[in-house]
DRENTOR-369625 format. One line per field, with one value per residue (C-alpha): residue number from 1; chain; x, y, z. Coordinates in steps of 0.001 Angstrom, whole numbers, padded with zeros to 6 digits. Layout:
N
n [NUM,...]
chain [A,...]
px [X,...]
py [Y,...]
pz [Z,...]
# end
This chain:
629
n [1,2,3,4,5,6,7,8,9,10,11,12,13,14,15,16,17,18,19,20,21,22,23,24,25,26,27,28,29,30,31,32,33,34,35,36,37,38,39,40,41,42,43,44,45,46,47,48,49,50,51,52,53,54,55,56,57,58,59,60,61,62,63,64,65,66,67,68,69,70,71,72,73,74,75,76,77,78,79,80,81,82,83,84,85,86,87,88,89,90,91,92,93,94,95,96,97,98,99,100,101,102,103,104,105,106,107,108,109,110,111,112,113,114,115,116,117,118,119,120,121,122,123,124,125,126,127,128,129,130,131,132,133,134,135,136,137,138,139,140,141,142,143,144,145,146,147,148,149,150,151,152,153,154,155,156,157,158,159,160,161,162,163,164,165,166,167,168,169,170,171,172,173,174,175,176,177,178,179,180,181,182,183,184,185,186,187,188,189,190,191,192,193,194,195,196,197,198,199,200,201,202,203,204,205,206,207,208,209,210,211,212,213,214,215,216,217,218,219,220,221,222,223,224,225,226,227,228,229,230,231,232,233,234,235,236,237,238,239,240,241,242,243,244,245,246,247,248,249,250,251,252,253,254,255,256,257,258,259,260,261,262,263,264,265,266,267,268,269,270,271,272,273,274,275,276,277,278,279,280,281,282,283,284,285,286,287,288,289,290,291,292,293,294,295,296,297,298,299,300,301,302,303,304,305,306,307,308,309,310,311,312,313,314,315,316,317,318,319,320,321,322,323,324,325,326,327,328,329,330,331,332,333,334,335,336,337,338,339,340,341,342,343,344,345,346,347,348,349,350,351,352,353,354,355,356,357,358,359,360,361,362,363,364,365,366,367,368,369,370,371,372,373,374,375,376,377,378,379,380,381,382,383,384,385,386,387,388,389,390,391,392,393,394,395,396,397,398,399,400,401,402,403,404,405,406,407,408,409,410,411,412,413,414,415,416,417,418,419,420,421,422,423,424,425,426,427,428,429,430,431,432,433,434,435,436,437,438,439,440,441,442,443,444,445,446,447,448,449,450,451,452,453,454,455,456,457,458,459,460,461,462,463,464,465,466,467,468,469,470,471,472,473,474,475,476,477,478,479,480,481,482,483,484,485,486,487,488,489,490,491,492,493,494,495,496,497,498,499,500,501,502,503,504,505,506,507,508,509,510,511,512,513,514,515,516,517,518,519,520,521,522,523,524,525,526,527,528,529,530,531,532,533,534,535,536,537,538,539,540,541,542,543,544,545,546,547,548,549,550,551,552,553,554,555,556,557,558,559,560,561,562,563,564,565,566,567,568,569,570,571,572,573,574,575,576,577,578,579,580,581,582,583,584,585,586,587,588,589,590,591,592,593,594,595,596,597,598,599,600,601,602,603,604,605,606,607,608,609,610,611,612,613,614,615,616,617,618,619,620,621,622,623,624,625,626,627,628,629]
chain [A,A,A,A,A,A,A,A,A,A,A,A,A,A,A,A,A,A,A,A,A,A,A,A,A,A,A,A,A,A,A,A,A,A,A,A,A,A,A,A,A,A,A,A,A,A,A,A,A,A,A,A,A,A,A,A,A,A,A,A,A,A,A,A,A,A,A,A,A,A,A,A,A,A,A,A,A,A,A,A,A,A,A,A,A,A,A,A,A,A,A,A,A,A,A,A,A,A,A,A,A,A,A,A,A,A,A,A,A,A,A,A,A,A,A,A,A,A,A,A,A,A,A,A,A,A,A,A,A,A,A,A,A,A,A,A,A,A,A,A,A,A,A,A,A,A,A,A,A,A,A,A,A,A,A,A,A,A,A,A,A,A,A,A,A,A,A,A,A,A,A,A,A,A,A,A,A,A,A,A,A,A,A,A,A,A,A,A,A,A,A,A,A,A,A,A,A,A,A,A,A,A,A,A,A,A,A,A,A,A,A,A,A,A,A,A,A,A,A,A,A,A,A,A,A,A,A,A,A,A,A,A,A,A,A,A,A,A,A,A,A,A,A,A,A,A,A,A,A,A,A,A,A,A,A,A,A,A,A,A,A,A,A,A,A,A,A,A,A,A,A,A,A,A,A,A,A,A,A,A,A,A,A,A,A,A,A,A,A,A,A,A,A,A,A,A,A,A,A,A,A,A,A,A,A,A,A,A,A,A,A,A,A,A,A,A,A,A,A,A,A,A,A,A,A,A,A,A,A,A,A,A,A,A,A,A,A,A,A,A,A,A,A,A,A,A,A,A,A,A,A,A,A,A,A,A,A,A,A,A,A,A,A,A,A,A,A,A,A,A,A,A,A,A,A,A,A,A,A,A,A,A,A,A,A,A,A,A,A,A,A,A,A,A,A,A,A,A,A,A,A,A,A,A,A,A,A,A,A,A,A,A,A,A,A,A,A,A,A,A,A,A,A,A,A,A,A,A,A,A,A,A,A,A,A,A,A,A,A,A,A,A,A,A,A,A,A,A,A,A,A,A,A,A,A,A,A,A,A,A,A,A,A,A,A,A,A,A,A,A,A,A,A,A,A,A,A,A,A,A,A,A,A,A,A,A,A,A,A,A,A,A,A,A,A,A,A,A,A,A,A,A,A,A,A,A,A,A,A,A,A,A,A,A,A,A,A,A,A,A,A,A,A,A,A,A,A,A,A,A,A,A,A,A,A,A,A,A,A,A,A,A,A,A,A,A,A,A,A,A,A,A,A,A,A,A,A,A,A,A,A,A,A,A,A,A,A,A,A,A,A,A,A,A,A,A,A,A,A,A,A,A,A,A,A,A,A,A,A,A,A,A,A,A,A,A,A,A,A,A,A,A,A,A,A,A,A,A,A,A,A,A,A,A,A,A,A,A,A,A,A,A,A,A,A,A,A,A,A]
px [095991,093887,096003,096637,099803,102004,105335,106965,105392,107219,110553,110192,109473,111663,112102,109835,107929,106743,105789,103976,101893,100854,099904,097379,096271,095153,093631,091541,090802,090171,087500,086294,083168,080791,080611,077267,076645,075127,077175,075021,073290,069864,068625,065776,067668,067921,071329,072540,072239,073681,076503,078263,080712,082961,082277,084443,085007,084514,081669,083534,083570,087000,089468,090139,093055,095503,097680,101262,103516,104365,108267,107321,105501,109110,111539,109403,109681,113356,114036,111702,114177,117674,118499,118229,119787,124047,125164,125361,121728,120325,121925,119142,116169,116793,116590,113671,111968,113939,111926,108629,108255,109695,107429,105477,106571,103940,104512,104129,100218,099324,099891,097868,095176,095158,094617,091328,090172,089950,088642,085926,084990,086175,084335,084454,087441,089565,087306,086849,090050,091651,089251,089321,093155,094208,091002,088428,091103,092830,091254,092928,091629,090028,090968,093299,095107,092513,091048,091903,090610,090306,089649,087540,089347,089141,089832,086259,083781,083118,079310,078236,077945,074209,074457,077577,076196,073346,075317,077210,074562,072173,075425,076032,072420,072443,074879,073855,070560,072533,074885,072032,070303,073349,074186,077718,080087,083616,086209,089040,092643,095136,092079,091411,087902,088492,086011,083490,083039,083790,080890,078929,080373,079932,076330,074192,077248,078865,082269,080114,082367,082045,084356,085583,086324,083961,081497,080629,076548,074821,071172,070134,066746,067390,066940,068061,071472,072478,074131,076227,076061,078582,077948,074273,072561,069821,067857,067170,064986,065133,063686,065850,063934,062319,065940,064730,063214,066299,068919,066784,064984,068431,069761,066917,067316,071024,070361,067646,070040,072922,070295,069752,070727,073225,075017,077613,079411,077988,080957,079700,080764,084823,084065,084381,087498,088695,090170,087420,087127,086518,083856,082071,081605,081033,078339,076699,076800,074866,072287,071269,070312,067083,065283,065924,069686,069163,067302,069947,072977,070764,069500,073148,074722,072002,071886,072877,076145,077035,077709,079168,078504,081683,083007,085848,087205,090432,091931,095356,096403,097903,094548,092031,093984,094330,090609,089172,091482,091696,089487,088920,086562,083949,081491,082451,081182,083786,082370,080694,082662,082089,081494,081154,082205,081305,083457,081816,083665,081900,085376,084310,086156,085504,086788,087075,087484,089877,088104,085730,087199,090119,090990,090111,086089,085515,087380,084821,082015,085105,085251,081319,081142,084334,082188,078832,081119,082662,079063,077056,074340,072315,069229,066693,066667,065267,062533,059762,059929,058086,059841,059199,058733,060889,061209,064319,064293,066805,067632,068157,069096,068823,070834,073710,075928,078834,080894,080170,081042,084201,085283,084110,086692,089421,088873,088990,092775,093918,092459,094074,097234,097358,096844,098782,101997,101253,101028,099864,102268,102002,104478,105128,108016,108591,112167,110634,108409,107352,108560,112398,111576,110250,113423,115799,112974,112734,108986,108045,106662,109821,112272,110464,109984,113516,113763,111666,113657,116754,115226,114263,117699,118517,115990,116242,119927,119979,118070,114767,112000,109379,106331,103892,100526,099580,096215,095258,091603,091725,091012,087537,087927,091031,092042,096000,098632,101815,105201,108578,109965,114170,114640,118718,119172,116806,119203,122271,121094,120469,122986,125366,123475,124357,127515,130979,130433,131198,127916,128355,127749,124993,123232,123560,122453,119336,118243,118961,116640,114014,113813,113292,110817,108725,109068,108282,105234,103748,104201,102337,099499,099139,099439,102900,103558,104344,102791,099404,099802,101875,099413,096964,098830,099738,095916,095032,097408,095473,095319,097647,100098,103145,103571,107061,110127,109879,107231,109695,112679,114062,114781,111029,110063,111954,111154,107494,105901,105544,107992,107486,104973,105080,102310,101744,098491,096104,093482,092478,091595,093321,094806,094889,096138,096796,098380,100738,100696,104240,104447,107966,106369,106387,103189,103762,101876,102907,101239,103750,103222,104549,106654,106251,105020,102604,103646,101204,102865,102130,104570,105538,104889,107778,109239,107195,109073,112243,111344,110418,113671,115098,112527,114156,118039,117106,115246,118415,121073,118871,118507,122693,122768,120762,122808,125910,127816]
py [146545,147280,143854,144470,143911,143097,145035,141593,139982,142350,142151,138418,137741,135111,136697,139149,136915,135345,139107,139956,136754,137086,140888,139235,136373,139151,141484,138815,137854,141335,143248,146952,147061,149364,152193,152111,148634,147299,147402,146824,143255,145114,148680,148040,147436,149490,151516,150237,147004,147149,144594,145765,143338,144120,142870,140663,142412,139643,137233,134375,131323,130202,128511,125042,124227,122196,119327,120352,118189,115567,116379,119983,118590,116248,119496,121185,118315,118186,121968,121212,118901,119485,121840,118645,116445,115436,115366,111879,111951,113946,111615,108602,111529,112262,108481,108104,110791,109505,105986,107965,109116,106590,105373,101771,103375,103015,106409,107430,105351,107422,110121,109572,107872,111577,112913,110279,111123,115200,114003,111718,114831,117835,120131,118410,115709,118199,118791,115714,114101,116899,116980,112865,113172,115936,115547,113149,110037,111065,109779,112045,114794,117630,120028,121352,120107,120851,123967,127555,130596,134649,137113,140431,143777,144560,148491,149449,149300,147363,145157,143027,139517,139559,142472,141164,137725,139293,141745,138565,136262,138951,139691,136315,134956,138317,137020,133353,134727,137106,134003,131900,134204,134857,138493,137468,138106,136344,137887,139369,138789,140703,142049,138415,137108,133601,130561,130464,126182,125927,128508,125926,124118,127320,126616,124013,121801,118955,116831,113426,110688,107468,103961,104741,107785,110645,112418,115959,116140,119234,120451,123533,124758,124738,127945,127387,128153,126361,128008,126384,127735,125543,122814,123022,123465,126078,125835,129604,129885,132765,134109,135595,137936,139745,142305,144965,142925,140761,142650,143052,139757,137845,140281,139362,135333,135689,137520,134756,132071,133921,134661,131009,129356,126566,124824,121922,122056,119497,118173,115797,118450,117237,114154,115551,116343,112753,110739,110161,106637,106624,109117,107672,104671,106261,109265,105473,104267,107489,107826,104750,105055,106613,108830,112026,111510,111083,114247,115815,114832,115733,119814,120587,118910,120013,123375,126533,127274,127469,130472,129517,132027,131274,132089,133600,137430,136981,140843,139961,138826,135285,135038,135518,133463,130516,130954,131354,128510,125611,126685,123432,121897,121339,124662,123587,121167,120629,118598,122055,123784,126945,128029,132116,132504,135448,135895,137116,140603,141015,139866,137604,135413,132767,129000,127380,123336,123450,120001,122484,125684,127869,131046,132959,131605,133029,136102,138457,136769,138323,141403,141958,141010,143549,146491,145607,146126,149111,150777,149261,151627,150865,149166,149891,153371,152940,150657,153363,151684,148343,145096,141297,138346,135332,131914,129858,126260,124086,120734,117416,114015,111559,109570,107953,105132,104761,104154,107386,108997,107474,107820,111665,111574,109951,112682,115702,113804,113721,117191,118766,117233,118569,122028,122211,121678,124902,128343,131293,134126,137950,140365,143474,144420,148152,148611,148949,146854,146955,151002,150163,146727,148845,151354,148238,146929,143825,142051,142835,139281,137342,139576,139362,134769,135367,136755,134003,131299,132816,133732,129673,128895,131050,128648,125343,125571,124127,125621,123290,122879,125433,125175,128228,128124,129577,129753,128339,129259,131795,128339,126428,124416,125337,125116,125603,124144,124606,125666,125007,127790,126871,126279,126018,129758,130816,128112,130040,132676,131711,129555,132546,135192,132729,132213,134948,135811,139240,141572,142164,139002,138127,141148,139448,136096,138159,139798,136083,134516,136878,136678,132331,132606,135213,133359,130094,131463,132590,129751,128038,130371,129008,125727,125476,123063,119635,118332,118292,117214,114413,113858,113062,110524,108502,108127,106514,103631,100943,098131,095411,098394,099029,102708,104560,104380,108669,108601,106498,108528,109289,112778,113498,112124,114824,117676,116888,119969,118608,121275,124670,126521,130230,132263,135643,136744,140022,139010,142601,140650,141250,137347,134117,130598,126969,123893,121550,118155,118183,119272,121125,122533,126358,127672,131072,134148,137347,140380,143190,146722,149900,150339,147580,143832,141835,138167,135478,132579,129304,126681,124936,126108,128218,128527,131331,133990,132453,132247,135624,136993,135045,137232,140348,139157,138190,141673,143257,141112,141616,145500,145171,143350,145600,148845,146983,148382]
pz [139982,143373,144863,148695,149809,152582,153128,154641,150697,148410,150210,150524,147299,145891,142103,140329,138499,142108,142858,139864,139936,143032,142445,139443,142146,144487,142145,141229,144448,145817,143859,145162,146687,145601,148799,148559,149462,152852,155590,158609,159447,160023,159067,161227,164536,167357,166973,170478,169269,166045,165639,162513,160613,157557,154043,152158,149335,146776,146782,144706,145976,147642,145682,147341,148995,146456,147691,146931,144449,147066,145995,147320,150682,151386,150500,153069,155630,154975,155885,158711,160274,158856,161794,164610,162645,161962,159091,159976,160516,157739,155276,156596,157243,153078,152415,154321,152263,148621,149358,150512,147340,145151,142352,143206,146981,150085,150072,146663,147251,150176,148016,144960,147620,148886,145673,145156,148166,147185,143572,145129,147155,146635,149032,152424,151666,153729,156402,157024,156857,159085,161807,162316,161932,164356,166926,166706,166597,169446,172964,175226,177801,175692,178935,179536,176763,173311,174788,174236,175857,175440,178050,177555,178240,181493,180946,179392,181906,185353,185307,188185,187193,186488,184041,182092,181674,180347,177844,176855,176193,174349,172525,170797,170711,168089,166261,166312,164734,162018,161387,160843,158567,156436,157746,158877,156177,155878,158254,156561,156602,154940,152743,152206,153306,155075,154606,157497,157429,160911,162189,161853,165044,167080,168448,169214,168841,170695,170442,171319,173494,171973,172662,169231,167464,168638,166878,165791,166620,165403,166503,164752,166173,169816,170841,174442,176486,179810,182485,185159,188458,190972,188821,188265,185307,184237,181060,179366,176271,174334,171311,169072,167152,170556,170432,172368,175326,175403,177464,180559,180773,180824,183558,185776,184912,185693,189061,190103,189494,191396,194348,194216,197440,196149,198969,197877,194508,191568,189960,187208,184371,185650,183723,180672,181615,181498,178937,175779,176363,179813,179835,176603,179143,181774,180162,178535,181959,183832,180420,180779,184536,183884,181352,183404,183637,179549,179341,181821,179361,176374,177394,177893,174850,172005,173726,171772,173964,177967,180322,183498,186455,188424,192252,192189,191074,189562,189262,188303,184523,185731,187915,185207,182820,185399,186511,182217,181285,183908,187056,189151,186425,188306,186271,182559,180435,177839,175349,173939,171655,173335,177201,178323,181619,184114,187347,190640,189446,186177,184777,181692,179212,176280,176653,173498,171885,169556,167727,166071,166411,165992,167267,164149,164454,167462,166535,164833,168162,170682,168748,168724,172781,173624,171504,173555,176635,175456,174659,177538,179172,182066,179806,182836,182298,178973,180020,180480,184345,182502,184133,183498,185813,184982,186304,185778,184565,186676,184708,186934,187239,189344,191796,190374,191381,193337,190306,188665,191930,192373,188373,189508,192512,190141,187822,189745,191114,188040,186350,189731,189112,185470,186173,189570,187172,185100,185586,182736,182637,180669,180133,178121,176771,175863,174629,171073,168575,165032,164304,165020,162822,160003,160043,159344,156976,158709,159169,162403,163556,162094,164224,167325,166707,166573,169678,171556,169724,171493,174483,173794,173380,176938,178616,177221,177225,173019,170107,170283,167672,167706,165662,165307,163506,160205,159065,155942,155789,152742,150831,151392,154832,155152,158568,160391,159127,161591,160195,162038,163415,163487,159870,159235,158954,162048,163719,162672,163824,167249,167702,166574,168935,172115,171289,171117,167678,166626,166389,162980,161684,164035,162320,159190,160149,161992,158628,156725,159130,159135,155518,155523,158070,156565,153407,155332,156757,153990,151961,154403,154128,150278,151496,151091,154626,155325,158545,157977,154687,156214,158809,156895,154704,157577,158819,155933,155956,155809,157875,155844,154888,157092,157811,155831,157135,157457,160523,162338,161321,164952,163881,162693,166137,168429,166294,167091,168415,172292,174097,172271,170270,169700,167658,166633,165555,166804,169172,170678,174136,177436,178197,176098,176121,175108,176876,176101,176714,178055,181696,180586,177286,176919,174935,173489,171959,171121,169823,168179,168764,167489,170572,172681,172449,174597,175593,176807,178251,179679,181259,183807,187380,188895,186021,183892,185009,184063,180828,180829,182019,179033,176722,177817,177464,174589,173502,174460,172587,169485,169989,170304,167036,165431,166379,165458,162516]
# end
């Protein structure tokens, strides 16, 4: 049948007929390539330069993603919650959800509006609904709390600042020009190519502030970057067709700026680290306080993308993940979707907005940056001893008032305070990983959630909701849905593992609870969740409606995700991370290897290390289970 296939998918199957149909689904899905088909994004490009990409093996369209039965979407949100809930409890949680969907119900109408909505438009009705609902509605600080970031691997070659600015930024202004020209081909997960909608937001993009809900502003044709240099801004045009000429010509812009003399720290950029409303007014304010301030807020929002050329040489993990991530906020400009940052130590790393991006856009754009690294030469020696004179373009404003400078005081206060409460943490553990998972024929990434829910239940001192993403973007727009972790058997389980019960039956509660959240998760990936789906619904209650009992079930309220997230997913990059909202929240991502398995944490301050002691007790109680009889 040529249908790629998971190990975790067969053994989780539910029946055969569930296998065998989704053996046809993928066999159409998947076609075989011919071997003699393109696979480079230009013949006529230097070899050095090459950035090579994989093909999606299919070029049919991508099915869109369905709208469950809405009886399907409320079982889901019932197993979602059963396990915080009395008995007591769960008997109102399953009335709330009887009446949701109750014919002639409120919720029954949000449904079937829903379902209008995706008929009315069926290629951007997602989109569009999902990115007003989980971002553009929501007035809070994008950093640190909407942004996520990457760091390159550190253990392929050492640059000075200059020259790995200058690999970066000749790197992706490549692939902005093959992305623009259609020689980027869909990324592929589990041999399944993944809709590319959002690479539209990755350049010349920005998340525009207004006193309402904000706007996503595109302007294609700018072939500019800015850099930020303590603050200040630099305008670099480039051309994107002049490959060859590129590499060197960016070094020696980079190394002017850096030679710069630049004396006190600009810290407007902070203020787009404040709440959404308050810098809409103020940003309206400080535009309208001449033309040049306009043209100032202008360059850097319809610019292609940012590098920042940052103090600093973070050598440790927790001090590049603390410098990439939060820094002091005065070299970023968050409203831009993306920002490439160069310490003083050639250490370099990707900050991302979540609004328009998720981790699996910039992906492929990480992947192509870590390869330029790896093969890096020195690009003078292949200049013929030719060289180019450059002048750098610094962008100003003028004076502004003494409200903008005390909103820019109040700012940096209370972005200090937010990231003074939270520290980034890594850790490896090597007592085993996926190998000894595959000998008791248990998916690897299930076992090892199952070890941070107990090494959860270790630190939290109760079993506490734990959401983890799944993608959803092997349907057109499909973006991440997030499944709950501590369904009622994962809860046994844990629950079981901290308690005195015998090893034996711990060992089958492990391999019970591996199984529902394999199952769980990849339901989700076929857009088998609740939440968003539920999301949605309640943003388009209208104004004269009064919202379902269910959102105000007090149940569904404290299994929000607020206090722990955990994700697994293959990044290839040294550090990443995300932040909660809650100062006590744990954020979590793991990466499993063949003998070992890399943790990226971030939590409260003092307290990282804490958690991961509670990691390895945990790793060790499950390793006991496992060798129990």
């Amino acid at each position: 049948m040529q249908a790629p296939m998971q190990t975790s998918e067969v053994l989780d199957a539910p029946s055969l007929s569930h296998l065998v149909k989704l053996i046809v689904q993928r066999s159409r899905l998947v076609q075989k390539e011919s071997s003699s088909a393109p696979n480079e994004i230009s013949s006529a490009r230097d070899q050095t330069d090459t950035v090579e990409k994989k093909r999606a093996t299919t070029t049919s369209p991508l099915p869109p993603l369905p709208i469950p039965e809405l009886r399907a979407i409320i079982n889901r949100h019932l197993s979602y919650l059963r396990a915080f809930a009395t008995d007591q409890e769960f008997q109102e949680t399953v009335r709330f959800a009887s009446d949701f969907q109750t014919p002639g119900s409120i919720g029954r109408r949000l449904y079937d509006r829903l379902q209008v909505m995706k008929a009315a438009n069926p290629d951007t009705w997602y989109h569009d609904l999902y990115l007003q609902n989980q971002y553009l509605v929501r007035n809070g600080p994008l950093a640190p709390y909407m942004t996520f970031f990457f760091t390159h691997p550190v253990n392929i070659g050492r640059h000075s600042q200059a020259e790995r600015a200058a690999l970066i930024a000749s790197t992706v202004i490549r692939y902005k020009f093959c992305l623009e020209n259609g020689q980027i081909q869909p990324r592929l997960v589990n041999e399944q190519p993944q809709c590319m909608d959002l690479y539209k937001y990755m350049f010349n993009t920005v998340r525009e502030p207004t006193l309402g809900v904000d706007l996503m502003s595109r302007y294609p044709g700018n072939d500019y970057f800015v850099v930020l240099r303590r603050g200040h801004v630099y305008k670099v045009e480039f051309d994107s067709s002049a490959q060859h000429a590129q590499y060197e010509r960016l070094e020696r812009i980079f190394q002017t700026i850096l030679d710069t003399r630049i004396d006190e720290v600009d810290w407007l950029g902070v203020l787009t680290t404040a709440d959404r409303i308050s810098w809409a007014k103020t940003r309206h304010e400080f535009m309208h306080l001449s033309e040049e301030n306009a043209s100032y807020i202008r360059t850097i929002e319809q610019s292609a993308f940012v590098v920042c050329l940052d103090d600093g040489s973070p050598e440790t993990p927790e001090e590049r993940g603390r410098h990439f991530h939060f820094l002091d906020g005065s070299n970023r400009w968050h409203d831009k979707p993306i920002e490439f940052i160069i310490a003083a130590n050639g250490a370099s790393g990707v900050l991302g907005d979540h609004t328009g991006l998720d981790a699996g856009t910039v992906h492929e754009l990480n992947t192509e940056i870590a390869e330029a690294i790896r093969r890096h030469q020195d690009r003078r020696t292949l200049s013929n001893g030719t060289s180019c004179e450059v002048t750098v373009h610094p962008v100003r404003y003028s004076a502004i008032s003494p409200g903008i400078e005390a909103r820019i005081h109040e700012t940096r206060s209370i972005y200090t305070a937010a990231i003074s409460s939270r520290e980034h943490r890594y850790t490896t553990w090597t007592g085993y990983g996926s190998s000894l998972m595959k000998a008791y024929k248990i998916p690897a990434n299930s076992a090892f959630q199952l070890v941070v829910q107990l090494a959860g239940r270790y630190y939290f001192g109760q079993t506490s909701p734990c959401w983890e993403t799944v993608l959803q973007s092997n349907f057109h727009t499909g973006r991440v849905e997030i499944n709950q972790v501590v369904t009622a058997q994962v809860a046994a389980f844990v629950d079981a593992a901290a308690e005195a019960v015998p090893l034996s039956d711990c060992r089958q509660l492990l391999l019970e609870a591996a199984r529902a959240h394999s199952s769980a998760v990849l339901a989700c990936t076929r857009a088998g969740g609740s939440d968003r789906f539920l999301s949605m619904m309640r943003e388009i209650v209208e104004a004269d409606e009064q919202e379902p009992e269910l959102y105000h079930d007090p149940v569904y309220k404290r299994a929000r995700p607020r206090k722990f997230i955990s994700n697994c997913f293959t990044t290839g990059m040294a550090e990443n991370g995300c932040c909660l909202r809650e100062d006590d929240g744990i954020w979590l991502h793991f990466e499993v290897e063949p003998e070992s398995v890399k943790y990226s944490i971030l939590g409260p301050a003092g307290d990282t290390t804490r958690f991961c002691d509670s990691l390895a007790r945990a790793a060790e109680k499950v390793w006991d289970i496992l060798q129990a009889a």
